[in-house]
C-alpha positions in Angstrom: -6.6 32.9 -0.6 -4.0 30.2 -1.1 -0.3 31.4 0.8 2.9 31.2 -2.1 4.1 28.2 0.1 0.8 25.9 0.5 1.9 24.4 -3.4 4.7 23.5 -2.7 4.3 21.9 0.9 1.0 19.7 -0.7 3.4 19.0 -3.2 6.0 17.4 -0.6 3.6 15.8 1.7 2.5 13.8 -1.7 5.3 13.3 -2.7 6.2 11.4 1.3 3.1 9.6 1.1 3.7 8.4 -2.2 7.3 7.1 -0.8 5.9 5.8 2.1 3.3 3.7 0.4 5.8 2.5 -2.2 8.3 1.2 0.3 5.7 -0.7 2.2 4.4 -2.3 -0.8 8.4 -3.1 -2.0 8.5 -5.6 1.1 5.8 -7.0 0.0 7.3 -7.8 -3.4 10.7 -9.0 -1.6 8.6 -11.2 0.6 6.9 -12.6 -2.2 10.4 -13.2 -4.7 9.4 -10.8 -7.4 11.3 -7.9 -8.5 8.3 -6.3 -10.0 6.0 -4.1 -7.8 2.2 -5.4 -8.5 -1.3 -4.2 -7.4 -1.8 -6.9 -5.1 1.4 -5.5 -2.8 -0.5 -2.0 -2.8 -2.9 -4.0 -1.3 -1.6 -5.4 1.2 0.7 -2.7 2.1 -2.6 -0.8 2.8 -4.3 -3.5 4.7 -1.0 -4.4 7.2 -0.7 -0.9 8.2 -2.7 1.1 10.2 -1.2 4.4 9.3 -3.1 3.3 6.0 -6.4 2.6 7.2 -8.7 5.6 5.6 -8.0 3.9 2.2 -9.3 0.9 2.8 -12.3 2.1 0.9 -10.5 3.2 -1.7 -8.9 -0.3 -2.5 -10.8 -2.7 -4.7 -12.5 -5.5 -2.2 -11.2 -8.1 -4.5 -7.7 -7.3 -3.9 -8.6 -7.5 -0.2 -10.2 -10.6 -0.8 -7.6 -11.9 -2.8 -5.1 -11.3 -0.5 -6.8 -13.2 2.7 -7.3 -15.9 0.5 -3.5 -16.2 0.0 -3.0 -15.5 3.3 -4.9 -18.4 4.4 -3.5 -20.7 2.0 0.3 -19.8 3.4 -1.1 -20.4 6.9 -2.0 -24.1 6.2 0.9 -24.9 4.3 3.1 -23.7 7.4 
């Protein structure tokens, strides 16, 4: 049997991770010069971060893609 309080506390620690995830993918839009958070800085939020790791499964592989692909291009331009 679930305790009164287990709800609420999977409620919170949701809620945190949903933050958490957010906030790393905001950087990502500031880096980039766009005031609108897209799926592509989900991505790489997920992919920089190692707390992140277990869904790098979950993530589409052409997002990944995507993203080392743009990565590479910024690398030669620098």
């Amino acid at each position: 049997m679930i305790s009164a309080e287990a709800p609420a506390l999977f409620a919170k620690a949701c809620e945190m991770f949903i933050t958490e995830l957010t906030f790393r993918a905001w950087f990502h839009t500031e880096d980039n010069k766009r005031r609108t958070l897209q799926r592509s800085d989900i991505t790489q939020a997920v992919a920089k971060t190692d707390v992140f790791d277990f869904l790098v499964d979950v993530v589409p592989k052409e997002d990944l893609h995507m993203m080392q692909r743009n990565v590479s291009r910024v690398i030669s331009y620098l």
